[in-house]
N, CA, C and O atoms as CSV, one atom per row, in Angstrom:
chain,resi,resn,atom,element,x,y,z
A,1,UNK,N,N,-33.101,83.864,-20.944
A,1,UNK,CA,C,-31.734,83.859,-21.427
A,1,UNK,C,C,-31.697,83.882,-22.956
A,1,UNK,O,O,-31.190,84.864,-23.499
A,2,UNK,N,N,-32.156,82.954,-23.647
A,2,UNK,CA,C,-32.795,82.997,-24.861
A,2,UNK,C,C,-32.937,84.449,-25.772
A,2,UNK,O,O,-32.303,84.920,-26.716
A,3,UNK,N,N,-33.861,84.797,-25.141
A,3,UNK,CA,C,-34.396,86.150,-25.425
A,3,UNK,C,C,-33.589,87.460,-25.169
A,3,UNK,O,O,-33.657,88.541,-25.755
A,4,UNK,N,N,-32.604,86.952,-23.858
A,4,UNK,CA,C,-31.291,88.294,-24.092
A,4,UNK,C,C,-30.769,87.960,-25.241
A,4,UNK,O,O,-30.853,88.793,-26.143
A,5,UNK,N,N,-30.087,86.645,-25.519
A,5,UNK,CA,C,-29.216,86.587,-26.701
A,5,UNK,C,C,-29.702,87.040,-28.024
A,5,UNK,O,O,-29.067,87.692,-28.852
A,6,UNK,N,N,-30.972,86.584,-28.111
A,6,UNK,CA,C,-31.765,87.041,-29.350
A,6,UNK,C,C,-31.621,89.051,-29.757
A,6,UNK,O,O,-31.304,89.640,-30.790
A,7,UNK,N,N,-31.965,89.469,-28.596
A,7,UNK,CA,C,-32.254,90.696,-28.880
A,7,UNK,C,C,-30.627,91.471,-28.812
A,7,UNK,O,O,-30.508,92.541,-29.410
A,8,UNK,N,N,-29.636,90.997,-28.209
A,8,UNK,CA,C,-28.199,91.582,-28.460
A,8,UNK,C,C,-27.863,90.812,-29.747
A,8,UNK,O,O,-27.049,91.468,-30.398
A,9,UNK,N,N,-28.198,89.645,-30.356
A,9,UNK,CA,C,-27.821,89.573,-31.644
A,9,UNK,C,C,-28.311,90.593,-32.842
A,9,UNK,O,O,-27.612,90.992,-33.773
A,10,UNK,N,N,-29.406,90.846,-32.637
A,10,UNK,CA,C,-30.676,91.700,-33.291
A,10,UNK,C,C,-29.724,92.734,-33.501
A,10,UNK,O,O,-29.180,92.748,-34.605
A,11,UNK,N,N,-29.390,93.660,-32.616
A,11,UNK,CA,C,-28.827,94.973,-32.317
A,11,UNK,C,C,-27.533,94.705,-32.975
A,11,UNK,O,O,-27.454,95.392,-33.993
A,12,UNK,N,N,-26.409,93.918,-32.774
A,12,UNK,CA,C,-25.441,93.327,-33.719
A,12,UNK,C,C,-25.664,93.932,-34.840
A,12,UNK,O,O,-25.118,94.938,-35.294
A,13,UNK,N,N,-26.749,93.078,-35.410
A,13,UNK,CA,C,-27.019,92.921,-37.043
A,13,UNK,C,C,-27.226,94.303,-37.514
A,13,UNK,O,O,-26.938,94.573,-38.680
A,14,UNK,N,N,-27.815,95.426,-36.527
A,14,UNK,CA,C,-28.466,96.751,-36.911
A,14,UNK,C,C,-27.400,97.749,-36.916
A,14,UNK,O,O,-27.329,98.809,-37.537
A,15,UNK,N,N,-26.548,97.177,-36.064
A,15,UNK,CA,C,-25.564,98.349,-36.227
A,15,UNK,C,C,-25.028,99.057,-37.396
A,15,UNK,O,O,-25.165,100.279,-37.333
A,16,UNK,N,N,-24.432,98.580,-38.484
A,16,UNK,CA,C,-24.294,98.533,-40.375
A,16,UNK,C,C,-25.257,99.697,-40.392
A,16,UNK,O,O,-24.917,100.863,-40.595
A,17,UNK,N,N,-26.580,99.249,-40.144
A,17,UNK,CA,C,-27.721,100.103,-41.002
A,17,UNK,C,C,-27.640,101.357,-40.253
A,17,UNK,O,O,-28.552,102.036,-40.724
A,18,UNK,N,N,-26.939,102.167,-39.172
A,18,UNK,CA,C,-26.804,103.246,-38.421
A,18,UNK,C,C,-25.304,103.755,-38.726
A,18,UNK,O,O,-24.794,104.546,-37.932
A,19,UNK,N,N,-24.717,103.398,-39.651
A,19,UNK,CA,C,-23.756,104.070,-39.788
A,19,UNK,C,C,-23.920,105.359,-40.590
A,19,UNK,O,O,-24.792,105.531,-41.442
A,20,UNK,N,N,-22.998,106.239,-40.233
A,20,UNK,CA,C,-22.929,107.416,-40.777
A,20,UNK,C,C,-22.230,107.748,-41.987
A,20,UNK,O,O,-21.094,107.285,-42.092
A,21,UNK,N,N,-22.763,108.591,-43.101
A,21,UNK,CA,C,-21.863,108.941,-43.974
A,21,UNK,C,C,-20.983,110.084,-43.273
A,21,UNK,O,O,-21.169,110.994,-42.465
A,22,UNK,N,N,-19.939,109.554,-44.006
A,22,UNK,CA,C,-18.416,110.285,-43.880
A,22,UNK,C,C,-18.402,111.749,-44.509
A,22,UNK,O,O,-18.532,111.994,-45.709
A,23,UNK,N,N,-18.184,112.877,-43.268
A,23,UNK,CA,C,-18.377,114.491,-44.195
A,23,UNK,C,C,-17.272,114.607,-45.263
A,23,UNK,O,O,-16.557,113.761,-44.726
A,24,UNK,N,N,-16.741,114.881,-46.069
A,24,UNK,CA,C,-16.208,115.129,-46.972
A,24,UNK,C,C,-15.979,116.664,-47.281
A,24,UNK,O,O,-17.001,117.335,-47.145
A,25,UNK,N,N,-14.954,117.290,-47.633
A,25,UNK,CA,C,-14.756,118.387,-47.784
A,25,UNK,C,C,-15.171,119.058,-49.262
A,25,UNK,O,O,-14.954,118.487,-50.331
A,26,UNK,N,N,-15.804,120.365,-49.134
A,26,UNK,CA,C,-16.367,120.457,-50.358
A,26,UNK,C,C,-15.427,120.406,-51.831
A,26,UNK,O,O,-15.859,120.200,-52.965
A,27,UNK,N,N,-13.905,120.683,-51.379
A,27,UNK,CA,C,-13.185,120.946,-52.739
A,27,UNK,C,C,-12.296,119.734,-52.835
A,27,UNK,O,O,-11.072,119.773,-52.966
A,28,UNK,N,N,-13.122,118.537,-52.746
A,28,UNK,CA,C,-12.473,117.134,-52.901
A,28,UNK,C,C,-12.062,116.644,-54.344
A,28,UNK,O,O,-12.441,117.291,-55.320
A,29,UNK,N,N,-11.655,116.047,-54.422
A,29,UNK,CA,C,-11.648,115.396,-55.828
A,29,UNK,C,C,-11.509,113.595,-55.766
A,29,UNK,O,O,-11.181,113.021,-54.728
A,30,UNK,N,N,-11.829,112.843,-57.095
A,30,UNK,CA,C,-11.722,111.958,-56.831
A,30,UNK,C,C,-10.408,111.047,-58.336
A,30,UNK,O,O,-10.154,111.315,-59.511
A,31,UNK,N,N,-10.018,110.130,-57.496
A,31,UNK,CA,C,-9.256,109.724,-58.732
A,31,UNK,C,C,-9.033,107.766,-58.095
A,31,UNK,O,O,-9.399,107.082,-57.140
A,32,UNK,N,N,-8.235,107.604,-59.329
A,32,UNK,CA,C,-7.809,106.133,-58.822
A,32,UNK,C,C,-6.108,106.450,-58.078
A,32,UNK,O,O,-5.242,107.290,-58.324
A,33,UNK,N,N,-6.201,105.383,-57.154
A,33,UNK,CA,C,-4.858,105.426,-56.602
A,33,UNK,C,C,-4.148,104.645,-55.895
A,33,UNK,O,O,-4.548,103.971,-54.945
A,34,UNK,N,N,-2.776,104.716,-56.438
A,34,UNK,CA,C,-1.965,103.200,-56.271
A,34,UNK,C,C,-0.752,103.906,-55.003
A,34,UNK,O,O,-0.145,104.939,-55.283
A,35,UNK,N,N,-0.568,103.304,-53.857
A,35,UNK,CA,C,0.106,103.516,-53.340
A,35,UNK,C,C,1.412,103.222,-53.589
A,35,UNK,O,O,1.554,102.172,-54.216
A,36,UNK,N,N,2.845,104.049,-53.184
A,36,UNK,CA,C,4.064,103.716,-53.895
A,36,UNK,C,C,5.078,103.513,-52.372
A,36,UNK,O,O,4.594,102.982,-51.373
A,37,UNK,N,N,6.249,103.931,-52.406
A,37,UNK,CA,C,7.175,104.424,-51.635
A,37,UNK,C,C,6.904,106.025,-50.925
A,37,UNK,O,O,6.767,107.031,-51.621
A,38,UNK,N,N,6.870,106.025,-49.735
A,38,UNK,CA,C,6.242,107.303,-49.438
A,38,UNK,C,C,7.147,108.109,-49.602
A,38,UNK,O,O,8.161,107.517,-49.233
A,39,UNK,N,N,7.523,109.518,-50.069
A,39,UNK,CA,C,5.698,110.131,-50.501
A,39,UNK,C,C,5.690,110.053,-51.431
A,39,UNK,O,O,5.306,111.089,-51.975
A,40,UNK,N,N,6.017,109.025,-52.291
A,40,UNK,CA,C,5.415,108.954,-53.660
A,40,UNK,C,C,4.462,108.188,-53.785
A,40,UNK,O,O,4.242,107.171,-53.127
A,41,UNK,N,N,3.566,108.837,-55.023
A,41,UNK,CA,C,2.047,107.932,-55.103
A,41,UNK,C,C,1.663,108.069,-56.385
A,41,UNK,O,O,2.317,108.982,-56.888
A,42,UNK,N,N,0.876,107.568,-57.184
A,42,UNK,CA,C,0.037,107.237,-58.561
A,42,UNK,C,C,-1.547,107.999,-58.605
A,42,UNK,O,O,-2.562,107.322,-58.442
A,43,UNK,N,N,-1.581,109.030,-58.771
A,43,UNK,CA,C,-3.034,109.124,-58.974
A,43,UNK,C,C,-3.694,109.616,-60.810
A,43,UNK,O,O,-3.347,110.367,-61.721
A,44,UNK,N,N,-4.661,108.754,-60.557
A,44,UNK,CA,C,-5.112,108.219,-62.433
A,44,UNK,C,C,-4.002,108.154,-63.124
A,44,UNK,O,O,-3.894,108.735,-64.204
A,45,UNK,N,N,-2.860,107.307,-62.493
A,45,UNK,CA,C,-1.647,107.007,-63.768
A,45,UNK,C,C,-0.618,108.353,-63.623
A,45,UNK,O,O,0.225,108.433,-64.516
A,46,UNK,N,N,-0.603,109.412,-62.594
A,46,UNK,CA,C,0.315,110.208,-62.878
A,46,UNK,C,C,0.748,110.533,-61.740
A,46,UNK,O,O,-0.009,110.655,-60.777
A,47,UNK,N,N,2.117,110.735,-61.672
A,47,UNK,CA,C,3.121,110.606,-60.439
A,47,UNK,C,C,2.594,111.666,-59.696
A,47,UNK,O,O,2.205,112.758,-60.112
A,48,UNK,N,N,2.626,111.144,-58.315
A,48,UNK,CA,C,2.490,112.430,-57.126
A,48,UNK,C,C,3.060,112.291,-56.425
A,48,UNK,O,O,4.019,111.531,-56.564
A,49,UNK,N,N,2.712,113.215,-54.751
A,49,UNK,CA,C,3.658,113.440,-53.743
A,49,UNK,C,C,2.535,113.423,-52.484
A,49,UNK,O,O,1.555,114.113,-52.766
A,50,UNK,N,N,2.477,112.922,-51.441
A,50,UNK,CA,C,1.687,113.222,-50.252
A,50,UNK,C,C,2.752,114.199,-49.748
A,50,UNK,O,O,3.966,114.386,-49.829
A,51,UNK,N,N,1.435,114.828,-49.073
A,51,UNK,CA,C,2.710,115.729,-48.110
A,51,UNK,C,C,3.126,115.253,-46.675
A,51,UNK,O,O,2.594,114.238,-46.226
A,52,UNK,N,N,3.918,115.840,-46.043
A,52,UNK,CA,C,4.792,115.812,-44.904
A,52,UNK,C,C,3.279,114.867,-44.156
A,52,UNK,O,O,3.180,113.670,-43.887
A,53,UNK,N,N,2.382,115.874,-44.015
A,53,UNK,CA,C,1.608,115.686,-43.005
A,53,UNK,C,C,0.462,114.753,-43.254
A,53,UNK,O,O,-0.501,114.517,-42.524
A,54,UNK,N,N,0.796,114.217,-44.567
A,54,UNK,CA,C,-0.768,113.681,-44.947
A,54,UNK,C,C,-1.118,112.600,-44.370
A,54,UNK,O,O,-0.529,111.798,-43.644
A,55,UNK,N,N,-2.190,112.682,-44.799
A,55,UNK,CA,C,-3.368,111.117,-43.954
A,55,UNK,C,C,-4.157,110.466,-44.862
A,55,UNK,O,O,-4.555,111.138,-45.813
A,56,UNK,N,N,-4.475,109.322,-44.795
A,56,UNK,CA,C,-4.998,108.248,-45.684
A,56,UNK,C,C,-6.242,108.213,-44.699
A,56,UNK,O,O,-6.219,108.864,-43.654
A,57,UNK,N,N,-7.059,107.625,-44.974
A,57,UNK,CA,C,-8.349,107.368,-43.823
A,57,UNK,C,C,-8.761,106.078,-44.763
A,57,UNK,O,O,-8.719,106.288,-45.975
A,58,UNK,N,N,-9.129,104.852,-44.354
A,58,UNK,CA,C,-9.518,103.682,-44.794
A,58,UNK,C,C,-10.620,104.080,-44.820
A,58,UNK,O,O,-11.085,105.162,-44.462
A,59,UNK,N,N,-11.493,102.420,-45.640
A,59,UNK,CA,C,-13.075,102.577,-45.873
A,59,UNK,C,C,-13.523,102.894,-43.917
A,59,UNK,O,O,-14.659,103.306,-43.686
A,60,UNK,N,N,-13.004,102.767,-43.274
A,60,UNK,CA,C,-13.791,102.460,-41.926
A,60,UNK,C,C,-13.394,104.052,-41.246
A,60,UNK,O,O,-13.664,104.122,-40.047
A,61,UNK,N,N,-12.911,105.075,-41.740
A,61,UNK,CA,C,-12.680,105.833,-41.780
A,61,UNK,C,C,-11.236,106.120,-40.815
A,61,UNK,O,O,-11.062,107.255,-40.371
A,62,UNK,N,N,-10.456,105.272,-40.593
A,62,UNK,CA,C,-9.248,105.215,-39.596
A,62,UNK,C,C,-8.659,105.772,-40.540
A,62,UNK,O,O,-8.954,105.989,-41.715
A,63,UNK,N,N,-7.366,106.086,-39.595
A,63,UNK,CA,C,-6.040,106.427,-40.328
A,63,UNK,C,C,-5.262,105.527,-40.703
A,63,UNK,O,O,-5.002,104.667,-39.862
A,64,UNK,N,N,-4.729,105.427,-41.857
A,64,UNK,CA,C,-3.629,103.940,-42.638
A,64,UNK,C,C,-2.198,104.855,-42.946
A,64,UNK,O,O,-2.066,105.870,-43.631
A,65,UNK,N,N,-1.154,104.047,-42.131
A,65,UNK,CA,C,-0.313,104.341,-42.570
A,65,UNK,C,C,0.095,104.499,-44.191
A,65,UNK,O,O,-0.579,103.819,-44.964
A,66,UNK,N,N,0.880,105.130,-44.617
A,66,UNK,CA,C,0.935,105.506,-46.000
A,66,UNK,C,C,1.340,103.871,-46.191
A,66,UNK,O,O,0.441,103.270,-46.780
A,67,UNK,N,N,2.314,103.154,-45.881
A,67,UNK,CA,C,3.253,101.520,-46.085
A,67,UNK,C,C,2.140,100.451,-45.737
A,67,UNK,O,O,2.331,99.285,-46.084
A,68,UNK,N,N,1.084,100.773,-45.122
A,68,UNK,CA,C,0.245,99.621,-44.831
A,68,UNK,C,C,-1.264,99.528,-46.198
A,68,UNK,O,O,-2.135,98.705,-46.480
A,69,UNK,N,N,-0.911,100.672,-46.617
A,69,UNK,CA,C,-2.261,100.670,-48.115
A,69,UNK,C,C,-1.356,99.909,-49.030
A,69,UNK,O,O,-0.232,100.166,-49.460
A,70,UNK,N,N,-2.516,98.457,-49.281
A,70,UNK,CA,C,-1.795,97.821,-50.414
A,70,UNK,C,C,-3.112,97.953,-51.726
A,70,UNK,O,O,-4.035,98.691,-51.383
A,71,UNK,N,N,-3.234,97.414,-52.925
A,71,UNK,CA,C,-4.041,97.370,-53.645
A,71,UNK,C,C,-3.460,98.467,-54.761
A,71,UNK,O,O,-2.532,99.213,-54.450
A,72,UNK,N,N,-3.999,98.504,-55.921
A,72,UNK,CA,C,-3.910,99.103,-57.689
A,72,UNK,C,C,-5.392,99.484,-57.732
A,72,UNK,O,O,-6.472,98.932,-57.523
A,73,UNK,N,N,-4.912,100.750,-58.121
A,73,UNK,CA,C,-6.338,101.511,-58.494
A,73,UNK,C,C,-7.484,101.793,-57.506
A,73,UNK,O,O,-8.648,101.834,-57.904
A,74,UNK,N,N,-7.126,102.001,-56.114
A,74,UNK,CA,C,-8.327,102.270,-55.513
A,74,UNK,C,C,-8.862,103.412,-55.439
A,74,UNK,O,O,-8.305,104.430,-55.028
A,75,UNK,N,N,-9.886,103.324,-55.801
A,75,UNK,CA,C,-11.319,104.569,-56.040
A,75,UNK,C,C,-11.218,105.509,-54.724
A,75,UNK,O,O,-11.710,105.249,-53.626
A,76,UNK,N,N,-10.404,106.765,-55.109
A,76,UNK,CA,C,-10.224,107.778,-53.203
A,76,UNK,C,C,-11.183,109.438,-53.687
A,76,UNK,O,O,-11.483,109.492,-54.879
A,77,UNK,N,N,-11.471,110.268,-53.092
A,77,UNK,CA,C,-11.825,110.990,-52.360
A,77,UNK,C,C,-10.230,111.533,-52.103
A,77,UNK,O,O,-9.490,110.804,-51.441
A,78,UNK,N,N,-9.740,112.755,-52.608
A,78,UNK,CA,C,-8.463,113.270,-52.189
A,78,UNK,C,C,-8.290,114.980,-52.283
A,78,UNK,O,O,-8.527,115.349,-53.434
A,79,UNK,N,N,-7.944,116.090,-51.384
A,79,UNK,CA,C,-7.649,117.032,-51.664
A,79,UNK,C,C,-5.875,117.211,-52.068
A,79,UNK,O,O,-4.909,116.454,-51.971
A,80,UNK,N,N,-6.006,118.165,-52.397
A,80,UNK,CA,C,-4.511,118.673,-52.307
A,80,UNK,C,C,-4.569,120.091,-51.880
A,80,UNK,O,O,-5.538,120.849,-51.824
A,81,UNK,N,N,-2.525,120.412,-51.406
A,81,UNK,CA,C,-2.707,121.525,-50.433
A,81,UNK,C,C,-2.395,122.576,-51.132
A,81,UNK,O,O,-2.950,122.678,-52.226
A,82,UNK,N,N,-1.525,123.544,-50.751
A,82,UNK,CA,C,-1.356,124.767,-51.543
A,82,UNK,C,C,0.133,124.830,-52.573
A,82,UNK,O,O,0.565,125.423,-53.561
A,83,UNK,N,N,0.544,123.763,-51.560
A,83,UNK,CA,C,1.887,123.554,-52.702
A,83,UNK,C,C,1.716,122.307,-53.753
A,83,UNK,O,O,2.687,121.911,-54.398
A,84,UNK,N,N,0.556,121.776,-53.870
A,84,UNK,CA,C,0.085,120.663,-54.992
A,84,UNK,C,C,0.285,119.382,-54.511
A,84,UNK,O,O,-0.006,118.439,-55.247
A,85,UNK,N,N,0.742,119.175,-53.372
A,85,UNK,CA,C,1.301,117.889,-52.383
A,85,UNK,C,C,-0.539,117.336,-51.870
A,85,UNK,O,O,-1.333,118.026,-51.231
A,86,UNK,N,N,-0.765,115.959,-52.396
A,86,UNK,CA,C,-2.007,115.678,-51.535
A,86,UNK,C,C,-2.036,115.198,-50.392
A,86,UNK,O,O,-1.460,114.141,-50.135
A,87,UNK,N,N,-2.895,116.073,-49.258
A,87,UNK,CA,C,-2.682,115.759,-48.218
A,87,UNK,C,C,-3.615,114.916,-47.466
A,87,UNK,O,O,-3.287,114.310,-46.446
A,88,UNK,N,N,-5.123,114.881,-48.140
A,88,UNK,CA,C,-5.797,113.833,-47.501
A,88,UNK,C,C,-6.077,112.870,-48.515
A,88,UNK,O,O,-6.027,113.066,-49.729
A,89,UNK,N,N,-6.486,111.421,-47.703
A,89,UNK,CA,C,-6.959,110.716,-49.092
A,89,UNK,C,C,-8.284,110.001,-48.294
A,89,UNK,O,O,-8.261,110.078,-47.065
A,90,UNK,N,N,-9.236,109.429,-48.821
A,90,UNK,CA,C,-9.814,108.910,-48.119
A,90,UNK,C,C,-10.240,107.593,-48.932
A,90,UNK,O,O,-11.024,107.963,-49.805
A,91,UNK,N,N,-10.018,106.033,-49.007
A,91,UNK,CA,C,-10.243,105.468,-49.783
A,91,UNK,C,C,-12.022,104.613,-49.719
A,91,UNK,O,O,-12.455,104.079,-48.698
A,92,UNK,N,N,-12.594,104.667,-50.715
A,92,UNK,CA,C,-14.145,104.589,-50.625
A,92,UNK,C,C,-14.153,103.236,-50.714
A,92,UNK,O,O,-13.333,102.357,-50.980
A,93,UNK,N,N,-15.993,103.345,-50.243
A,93,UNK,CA,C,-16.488,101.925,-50.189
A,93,UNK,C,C,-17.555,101.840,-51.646
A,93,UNK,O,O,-18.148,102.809,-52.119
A,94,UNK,N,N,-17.588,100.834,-52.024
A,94,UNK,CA,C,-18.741,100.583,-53.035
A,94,UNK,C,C,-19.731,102.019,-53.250
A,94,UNK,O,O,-19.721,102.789,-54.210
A,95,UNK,N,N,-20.498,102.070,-52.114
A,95,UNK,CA,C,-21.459,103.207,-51.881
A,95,UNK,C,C,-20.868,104.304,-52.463
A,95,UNK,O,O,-21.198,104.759,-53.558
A,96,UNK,N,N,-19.990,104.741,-51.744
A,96,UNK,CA,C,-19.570,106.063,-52.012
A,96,UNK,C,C,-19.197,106.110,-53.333
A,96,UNK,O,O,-19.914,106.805,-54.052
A,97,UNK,N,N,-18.254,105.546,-53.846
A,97,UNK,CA,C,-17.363,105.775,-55.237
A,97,UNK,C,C,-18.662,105.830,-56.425
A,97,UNK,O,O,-18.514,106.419,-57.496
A,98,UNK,N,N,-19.855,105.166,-56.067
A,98,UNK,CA,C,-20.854,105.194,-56.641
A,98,UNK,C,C,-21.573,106.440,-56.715
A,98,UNK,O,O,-22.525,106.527,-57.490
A,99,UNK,N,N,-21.200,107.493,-55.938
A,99,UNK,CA,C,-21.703,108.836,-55.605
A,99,UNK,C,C,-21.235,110.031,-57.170
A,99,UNK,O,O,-20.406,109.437,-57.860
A,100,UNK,N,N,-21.433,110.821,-57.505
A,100,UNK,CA,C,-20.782,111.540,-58.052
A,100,UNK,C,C,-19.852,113.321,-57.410
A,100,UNK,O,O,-20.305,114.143,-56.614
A,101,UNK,N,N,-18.872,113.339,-57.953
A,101,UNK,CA,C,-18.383,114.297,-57.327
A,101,UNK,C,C,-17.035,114.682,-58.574
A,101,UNK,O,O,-16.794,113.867,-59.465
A,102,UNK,N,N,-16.374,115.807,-58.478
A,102,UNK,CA,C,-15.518,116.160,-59.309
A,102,UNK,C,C,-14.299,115.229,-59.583
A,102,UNK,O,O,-13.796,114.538,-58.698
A,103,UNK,N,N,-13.895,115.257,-60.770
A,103,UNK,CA,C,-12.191,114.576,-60.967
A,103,UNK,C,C,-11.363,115.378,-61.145
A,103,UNK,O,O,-11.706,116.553,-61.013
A,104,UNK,N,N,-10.354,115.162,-61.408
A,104,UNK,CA,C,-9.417,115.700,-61.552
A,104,UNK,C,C,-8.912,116.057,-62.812
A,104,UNK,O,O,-8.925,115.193,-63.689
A,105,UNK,N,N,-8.404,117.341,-63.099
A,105,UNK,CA,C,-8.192,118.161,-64.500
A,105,UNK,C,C,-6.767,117.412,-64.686
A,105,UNK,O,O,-6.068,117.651,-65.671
């Protein structure tokens, strides 16, 4: 009995170390970003718009309602669409934001 518990705790603990990085789209960009009144939003200090359809994806990679992201300045991973409206965001973990990748002009 012992020894089940031991080895399903084990596996517990390992799970973390099998996680996957998150694909990312190649024409991403990254900025800081403060969530507002939807669809308005803050990215590096300058007013934006999500679009109709957009999606937030938390560090755990779920979907967050636009009203449920609280926090100033979080480090995202964001495209925008063809009418300049950003439509994905994805907000990073330590790891990632630590990565390098393009900003924004």
């Amino acid at each position: 009995m012992m020894r089940s518990i031991s080895l399903i705790l084990a596996a517990a603990l390992a799970l973390p170390a099998l996680a996957i990085d998150r694909p990312f789209p190649a024409n991403i960009l990254r900025g800081k970003f403060t969530p507002g009144y939807f669809p308005d939003i803050t990215l590096d200090g300058k007013a934006r718009q999500l679009s109709p359809a957009a999606r937030i994806f938390n560090e755990d990679n779920r979907i967050e309602m636009p009203a449920a992201v609280r926090g100033k300045d979080l480090v995202v991973n964001y495209t925008v669409d063809s009418m300049g409206h950003i439509d994905r965001i994805w907000i990073l973990t330590a790891e990632e934001a630590a990565q390098k990748v393009p900003s924004a002009k």
